[in-house]
C-alpha positions as CSV (number, residue, x, y, z in Angstrom):
1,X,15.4,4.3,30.2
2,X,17.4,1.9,27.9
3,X,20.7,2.7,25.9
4,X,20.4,4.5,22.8
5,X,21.2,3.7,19.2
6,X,18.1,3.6,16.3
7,X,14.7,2.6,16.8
8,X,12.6,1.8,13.9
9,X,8.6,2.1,14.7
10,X,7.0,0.3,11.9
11,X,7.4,-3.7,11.5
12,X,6.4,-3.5,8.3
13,X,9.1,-3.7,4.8
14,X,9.8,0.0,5.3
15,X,11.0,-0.7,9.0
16,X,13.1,-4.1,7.8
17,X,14.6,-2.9,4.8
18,X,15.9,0.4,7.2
19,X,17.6,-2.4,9.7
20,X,18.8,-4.5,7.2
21,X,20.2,-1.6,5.3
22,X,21.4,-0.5,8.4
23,X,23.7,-3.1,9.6
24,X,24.0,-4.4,5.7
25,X,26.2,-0.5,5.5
26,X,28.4,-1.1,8.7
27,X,26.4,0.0,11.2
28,X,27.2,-1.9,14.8
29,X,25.2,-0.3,17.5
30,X,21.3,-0.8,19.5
31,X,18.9,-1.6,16.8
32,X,15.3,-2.1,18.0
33,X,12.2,-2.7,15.8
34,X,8.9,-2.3,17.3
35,X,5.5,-3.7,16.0
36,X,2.1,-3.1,17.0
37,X,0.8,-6.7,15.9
38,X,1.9,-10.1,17.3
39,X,3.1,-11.4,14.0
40,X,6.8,-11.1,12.6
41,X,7.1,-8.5,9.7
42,X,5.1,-9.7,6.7
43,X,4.8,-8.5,3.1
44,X,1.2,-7.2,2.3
45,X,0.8,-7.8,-1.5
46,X,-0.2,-11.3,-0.9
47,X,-2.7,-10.9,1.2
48,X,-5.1,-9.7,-1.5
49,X,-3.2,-12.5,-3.4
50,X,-2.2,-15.6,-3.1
51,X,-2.5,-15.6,0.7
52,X,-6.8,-15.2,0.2
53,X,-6.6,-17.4,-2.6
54,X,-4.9,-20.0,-0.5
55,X,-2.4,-21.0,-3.0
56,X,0.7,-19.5,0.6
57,X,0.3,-20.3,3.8
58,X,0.9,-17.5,6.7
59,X,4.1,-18.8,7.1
60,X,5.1,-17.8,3.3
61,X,4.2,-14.0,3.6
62,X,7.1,-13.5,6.6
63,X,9.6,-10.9,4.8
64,X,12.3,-12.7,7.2
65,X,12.6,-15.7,9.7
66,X,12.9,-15.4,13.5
67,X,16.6,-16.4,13.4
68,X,17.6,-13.7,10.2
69,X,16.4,-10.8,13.0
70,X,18.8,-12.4,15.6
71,X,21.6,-13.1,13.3
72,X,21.5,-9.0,12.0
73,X,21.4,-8.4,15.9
74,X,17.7,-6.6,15.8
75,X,16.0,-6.1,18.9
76,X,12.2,-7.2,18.4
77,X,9.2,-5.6,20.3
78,X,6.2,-6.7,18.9
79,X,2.8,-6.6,20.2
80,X,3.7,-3.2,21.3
81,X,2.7,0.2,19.4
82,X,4.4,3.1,19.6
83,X,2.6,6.0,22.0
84,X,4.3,8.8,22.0
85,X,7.2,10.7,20.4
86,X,9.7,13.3,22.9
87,X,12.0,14.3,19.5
88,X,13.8,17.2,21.9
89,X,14.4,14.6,24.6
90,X,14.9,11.6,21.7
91,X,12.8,9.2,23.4
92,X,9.9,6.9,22.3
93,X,7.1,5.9,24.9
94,X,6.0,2.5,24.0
95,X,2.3,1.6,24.8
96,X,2.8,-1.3,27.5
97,X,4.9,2.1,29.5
98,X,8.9,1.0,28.3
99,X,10.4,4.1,26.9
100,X,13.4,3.9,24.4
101,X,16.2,6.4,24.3
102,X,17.1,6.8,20.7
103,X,20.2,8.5,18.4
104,X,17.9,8.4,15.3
105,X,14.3,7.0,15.1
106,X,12.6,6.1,12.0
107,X,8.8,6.3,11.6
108,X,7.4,3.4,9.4
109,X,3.9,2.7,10.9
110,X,2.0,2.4,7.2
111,X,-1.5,3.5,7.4
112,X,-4.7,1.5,8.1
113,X,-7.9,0.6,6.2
114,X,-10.5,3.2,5.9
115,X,-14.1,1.7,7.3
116,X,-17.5,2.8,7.1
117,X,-19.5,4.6,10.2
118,X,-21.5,2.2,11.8
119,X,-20.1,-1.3,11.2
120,X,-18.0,-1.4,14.4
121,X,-18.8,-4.9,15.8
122,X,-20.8,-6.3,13.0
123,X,-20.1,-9.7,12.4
124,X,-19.1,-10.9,8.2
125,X,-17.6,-6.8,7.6
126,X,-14.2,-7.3,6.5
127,X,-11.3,-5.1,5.4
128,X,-7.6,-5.6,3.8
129,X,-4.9,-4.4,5.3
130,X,-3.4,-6.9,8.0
131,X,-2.5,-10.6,8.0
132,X,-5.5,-11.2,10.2
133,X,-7.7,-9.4,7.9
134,X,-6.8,-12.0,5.4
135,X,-6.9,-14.5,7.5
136,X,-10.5,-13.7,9.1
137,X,-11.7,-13.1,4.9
138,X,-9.9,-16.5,4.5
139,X,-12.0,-17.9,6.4
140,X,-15.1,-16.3,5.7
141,X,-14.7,-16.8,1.5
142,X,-14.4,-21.1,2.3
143,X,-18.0,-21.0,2.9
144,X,-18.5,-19.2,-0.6
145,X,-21.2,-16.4,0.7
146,X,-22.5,-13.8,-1.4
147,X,-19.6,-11.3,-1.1
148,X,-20.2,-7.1,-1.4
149,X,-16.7,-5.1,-2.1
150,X,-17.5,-1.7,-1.3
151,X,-14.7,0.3,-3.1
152,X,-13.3,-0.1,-6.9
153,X,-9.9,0.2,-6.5
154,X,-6.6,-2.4,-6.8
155,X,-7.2,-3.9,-3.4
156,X,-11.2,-4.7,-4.3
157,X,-10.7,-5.5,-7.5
158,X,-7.9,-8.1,-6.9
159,X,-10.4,-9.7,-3.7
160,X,-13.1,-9.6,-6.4
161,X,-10.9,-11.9,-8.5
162,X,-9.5,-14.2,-5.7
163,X,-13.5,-14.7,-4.2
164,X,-15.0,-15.4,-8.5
165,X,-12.4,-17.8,-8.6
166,X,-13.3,-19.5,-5.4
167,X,-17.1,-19.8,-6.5
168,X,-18.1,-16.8,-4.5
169,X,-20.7,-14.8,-5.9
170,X,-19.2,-11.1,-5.9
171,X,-20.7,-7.7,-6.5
172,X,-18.4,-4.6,-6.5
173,X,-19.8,-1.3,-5.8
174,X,-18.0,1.8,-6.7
175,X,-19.0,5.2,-6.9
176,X,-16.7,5.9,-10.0
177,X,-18.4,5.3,-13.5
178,X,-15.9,3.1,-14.5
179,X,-13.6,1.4,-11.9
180,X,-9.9,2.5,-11.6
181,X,-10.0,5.1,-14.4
182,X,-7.9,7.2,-11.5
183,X,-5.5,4.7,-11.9
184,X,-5.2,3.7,-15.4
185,X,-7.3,6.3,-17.6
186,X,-10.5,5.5,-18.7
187,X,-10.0,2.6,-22.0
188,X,-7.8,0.6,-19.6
189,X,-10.8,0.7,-16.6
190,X,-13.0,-0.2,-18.9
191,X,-11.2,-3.3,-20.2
192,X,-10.5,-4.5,-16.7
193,X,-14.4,-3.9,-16.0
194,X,-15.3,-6.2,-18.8
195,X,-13.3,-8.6,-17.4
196,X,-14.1,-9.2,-13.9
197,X,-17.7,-8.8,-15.6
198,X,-16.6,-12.0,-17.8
199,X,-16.1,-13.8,-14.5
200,X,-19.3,-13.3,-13.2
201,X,-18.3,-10.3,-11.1
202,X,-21.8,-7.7,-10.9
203,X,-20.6,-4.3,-10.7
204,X,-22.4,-1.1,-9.3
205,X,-20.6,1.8,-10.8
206,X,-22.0,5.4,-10.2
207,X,-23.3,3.9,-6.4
208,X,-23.0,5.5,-3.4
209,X,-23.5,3.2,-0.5
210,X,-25.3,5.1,2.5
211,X,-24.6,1.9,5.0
212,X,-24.3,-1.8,5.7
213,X,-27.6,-3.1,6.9
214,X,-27.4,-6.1,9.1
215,X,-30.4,-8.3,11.1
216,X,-28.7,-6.7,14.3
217,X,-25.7,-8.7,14.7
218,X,-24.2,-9.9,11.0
219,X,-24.2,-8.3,7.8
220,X,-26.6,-9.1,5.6
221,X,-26.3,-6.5,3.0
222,X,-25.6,-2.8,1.6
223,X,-27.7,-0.2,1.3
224,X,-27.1,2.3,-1.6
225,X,-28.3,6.1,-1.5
226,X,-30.7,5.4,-4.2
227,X,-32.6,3.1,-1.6
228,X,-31.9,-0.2,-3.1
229,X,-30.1,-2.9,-1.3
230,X,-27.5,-5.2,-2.1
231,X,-27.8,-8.9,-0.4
232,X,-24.8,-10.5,1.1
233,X,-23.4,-13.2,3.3
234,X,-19.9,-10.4,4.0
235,X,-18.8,-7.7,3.0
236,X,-15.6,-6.0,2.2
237,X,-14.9,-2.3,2.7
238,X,-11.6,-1.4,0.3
239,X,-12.0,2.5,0.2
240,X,-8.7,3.5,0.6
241,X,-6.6,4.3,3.9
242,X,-5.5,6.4,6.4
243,X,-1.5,7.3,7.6
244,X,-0.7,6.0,10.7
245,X,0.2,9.4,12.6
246,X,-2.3,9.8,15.4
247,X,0.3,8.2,18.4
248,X,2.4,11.4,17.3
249,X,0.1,14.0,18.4
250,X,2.4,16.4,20.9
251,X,5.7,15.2,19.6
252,X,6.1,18.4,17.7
253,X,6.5,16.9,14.1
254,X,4.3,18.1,11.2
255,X,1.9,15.6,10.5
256,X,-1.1,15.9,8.0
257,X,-1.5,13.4,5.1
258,X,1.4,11.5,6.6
259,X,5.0,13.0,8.4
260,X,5.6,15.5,6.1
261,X,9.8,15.5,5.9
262,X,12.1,17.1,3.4
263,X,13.8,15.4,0.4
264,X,16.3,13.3,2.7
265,X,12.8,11.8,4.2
266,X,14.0,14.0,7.4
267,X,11.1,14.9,9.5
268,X,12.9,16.3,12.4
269,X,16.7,16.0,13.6
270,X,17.3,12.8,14.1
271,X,13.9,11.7,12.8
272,X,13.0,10.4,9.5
273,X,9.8,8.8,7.9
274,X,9.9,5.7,5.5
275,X,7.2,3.6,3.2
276,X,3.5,4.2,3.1
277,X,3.4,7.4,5.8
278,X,6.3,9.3,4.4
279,X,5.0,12.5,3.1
280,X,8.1,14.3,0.5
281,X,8.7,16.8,-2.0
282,X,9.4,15.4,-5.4
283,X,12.5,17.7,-6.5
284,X,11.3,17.4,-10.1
285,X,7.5,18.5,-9.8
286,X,7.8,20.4,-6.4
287,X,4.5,18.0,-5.6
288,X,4.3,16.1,-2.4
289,X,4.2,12.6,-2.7
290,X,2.9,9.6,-0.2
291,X,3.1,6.4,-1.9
292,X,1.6,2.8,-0.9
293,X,3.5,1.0,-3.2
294,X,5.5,-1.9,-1.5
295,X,8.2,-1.0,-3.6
296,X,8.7,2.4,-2.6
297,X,8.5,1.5,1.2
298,X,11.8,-0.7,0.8
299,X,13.4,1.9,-1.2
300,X,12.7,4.3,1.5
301,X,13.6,2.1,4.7
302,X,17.1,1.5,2.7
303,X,17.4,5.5,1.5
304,X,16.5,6.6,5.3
305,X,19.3,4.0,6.5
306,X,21.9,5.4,4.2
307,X,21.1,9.0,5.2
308,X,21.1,8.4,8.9
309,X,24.8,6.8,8.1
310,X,26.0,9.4,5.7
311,X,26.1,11.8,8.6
312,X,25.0,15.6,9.1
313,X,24.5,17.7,6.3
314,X,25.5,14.7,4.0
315,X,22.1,13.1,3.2
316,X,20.5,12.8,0.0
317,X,17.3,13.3,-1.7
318,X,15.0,10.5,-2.5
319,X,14.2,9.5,-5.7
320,X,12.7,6.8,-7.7
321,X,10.4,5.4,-10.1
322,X,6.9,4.5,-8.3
323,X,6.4,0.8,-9.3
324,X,3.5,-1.2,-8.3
325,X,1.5,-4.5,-9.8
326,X,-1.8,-6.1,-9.5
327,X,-3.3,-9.6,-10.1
328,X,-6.2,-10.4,-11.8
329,X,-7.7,-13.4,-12.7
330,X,-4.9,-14.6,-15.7
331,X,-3.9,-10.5,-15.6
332,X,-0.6,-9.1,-14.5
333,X,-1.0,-5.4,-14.5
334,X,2.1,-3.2,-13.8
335,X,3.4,0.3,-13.8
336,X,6.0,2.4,-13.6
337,X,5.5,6.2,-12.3
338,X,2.4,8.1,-11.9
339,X,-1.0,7.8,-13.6
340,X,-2.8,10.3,-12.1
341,X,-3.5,13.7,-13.4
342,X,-2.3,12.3,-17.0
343,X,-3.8,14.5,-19.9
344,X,-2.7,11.4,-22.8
345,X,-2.4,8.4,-23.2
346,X,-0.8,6.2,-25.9
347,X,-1.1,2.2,-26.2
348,X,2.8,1.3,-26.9
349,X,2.5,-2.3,-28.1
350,X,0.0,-4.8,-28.4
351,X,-4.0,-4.1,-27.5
352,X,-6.7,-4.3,-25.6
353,X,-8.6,-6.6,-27.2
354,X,-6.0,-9.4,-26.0
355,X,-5.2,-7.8,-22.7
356,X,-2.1,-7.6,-23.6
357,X,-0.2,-4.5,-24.2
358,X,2.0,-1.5,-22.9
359,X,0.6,2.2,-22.6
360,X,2.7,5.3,-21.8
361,X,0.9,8.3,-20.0
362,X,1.7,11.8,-19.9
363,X,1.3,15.2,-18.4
364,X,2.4,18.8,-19.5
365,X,3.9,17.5,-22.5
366,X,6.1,14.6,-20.4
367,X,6.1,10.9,-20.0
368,X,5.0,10.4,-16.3
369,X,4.1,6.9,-16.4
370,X,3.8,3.7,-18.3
371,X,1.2,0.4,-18.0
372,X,1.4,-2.8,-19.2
373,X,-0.9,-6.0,-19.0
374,X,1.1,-9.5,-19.5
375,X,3.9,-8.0,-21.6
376,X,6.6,-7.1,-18.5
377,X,9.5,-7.6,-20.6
378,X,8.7,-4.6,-23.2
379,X,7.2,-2.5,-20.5
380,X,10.7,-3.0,-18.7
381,X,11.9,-0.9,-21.7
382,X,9.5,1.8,-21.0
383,X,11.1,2.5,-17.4
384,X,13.8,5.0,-18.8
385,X,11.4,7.1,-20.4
386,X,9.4,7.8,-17.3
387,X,12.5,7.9,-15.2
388,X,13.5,10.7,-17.9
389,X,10.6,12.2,-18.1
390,X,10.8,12.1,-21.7
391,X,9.2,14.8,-24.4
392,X,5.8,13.3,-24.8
393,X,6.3,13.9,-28.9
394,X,8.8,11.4,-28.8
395,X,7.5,8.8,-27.6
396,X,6.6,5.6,-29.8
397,X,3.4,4.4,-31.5
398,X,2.1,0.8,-31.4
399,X,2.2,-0.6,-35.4
């Protein structure tokens, strides 16, 4: 067994932004990051983005060079997943049989795309999630096929909008009657509807899709519980994912929808959680929280790397305002906080006749959350009101 010191499990921005913070605060000892894929750490927002569009290269999407994890003194095992978890003997059981002694171990290892029974092995069925996801749909959109995205949410409706552009005809399929009303209340959903419908983009709301049909070894369509089937050349599934927390079966921590830690993001002594699989109580609401939002994951990895240096019974509770953004088509949709389970809604500025404006949300009489579509710099001013969590009677009306 090799010397101790901390061993992130994750190389995704949750894990880097824990080493950088890490050595960034002081700290000198054994860091190792370990990666289950090949690549070095890359940002995921662009893969859905300008990575599938082409407009980056792979190279682009990195988060940090070869020669930033040597000059920070990080200790790279990629390739590798993470197999087991000994938290009373602080050890971590890589999959190729090393096992790592640790002081502290942080657990960053995301979550993966959801996929639909039966379309193991069937050539053109595509998902989102990894660099060679977007590389494989790359690929597969250059030949403009007739493309099926089964799913309405950010990640579909921003492939929907990369493949229109690309001359691909597209035909999104969700089973919500208008697409991302979970996310952004109805009159928002509906204006992003019309627009990917103004680009061509067919959409199947209120569908339930019982399977992807295929002539025994490719795709060549979707069949929806009504009977009726939709042709296509590939199709993308984008219904959401699942946390990475299978390999920690037998390790003793409490694992459910993601490691379930306290405020601190402290699963275990000497074990924390960071980004997309962290599972915390908000202090404010009492709810717990797992959030995919880029954002939060390097907020996390550097929170987590301040605890584990702040020392026993000196840690501190996480906190933050959930940001996140999409792009669509000449769109640049943003918001602060949380959406769902708002009970009102109130456009700020602007409208959404010009797709441009901001829109606060609330719940139980509070600002939880604020939208905006082209106009960052005034929903910038919104922030403090959902970091307040201000009274909802307050707020402001558009003129």
């Amino acid at each position: 067994m090799t010397s101790r010191g901390v061993v992130v499990i994750g190389a995704s921005a949750a894990g880097v932004a824990a080493v950088e913070g890490l050595r960034r605060l002081g700290y000198g000892d054994r860091i190792v990051l370990v990666g289950d894929e090949p690549h070095l750490p890359y940002d995921r927002p662009p893969l859905s983005k300008q990575l599938l569009s082409g407009e980056w290269d792979r190279d682009k999407v990195q988060l940090r060079t070869a020669a930033a994890y040597e000059e920070l003194g990080v200790e790279l095992r990629l390739g590798t997943a993470a197999g087991s978890l000994d938290v009373a003997g602080h050890r971590v059981g890589l999959a190729d049989g090393t096992v790592l002694g640790y002081d502290h171990v942080v657990v960053a290892t995301g979550v993966r795309a959801r996929t639909l029974p039966g379309t193991e092995g069937i050539e053109g069925v595509h998902v989102l999630r990894t660099l060679d996801d977007a590389l494989a749909l790359t690929a597969e959109l250059a030949a403009r096929p007739r493309l099926v995205i089964v799913g309405g949410g950010f990640i579909g409706a921003e492939a929907a909008a990369v493949a229109s552009g690309l001359g691909c005809a597209v035909v999104m399929v969700t089973d919500q009657r208008v697409p991302l009303a979970d996310a952004v209340g109805a009159d928002i959903g509906g204006m992003l509807t019309e627009a990917h419908r103004g680009h061509d983009v067919r959409m199947e709301t209120e569908a339930l899709v019982e399977a992807v049909v295929s002539d025994g070894s490719r795709a060549t369509g979707v069949k929806l519980a009504d009977g009726r089937i939709l042709r296509a050349d590939a199709v993308l599934i984008g219904i959401g994912a699942r946390p990475n927390v299978e390999w920690l079966k037998g390790s003793g921590l409490a694992v459910g929808n993601g490691v379930l830690c306290d405020a601190t993001l402290c699963a275990a002594p000497d074990v924390w959680a960071a980004g997309d699989v962290a599972s915390w109580p908000d202090l404010v609401t009492g709810d717990r929280l797992r959030i995919e939002h880029r954002t939060n994951a390097s907020e996390q990895g550097l929170a987590v790397a301040r605890n584990i240096l702040a020392g026993p019974g000196e840690a501190s509770a996480f906190t933050s305002v959930p940001y996140v953004w999409s792009d669509q088509y000449d769109m640049k949709i943003q918001i602060y906080g949380r959406t769902r389970g708002a009970d009102a809604v109130r456009i700020v500025d602007g409208d959404l006749a010009s797709r441009e404006f901001t829109a606060l949300f609330g719940r139980d009489g509070r600002v939880t959350a604020a939208v905006g579509v082209n106009m960052a710099r005034s929903l910038r001013a919104l922030r403090p009101l959902v970091a307040d969590r201000t009274d909802w009677a307050t707020v402001p009306v558009a003129a």
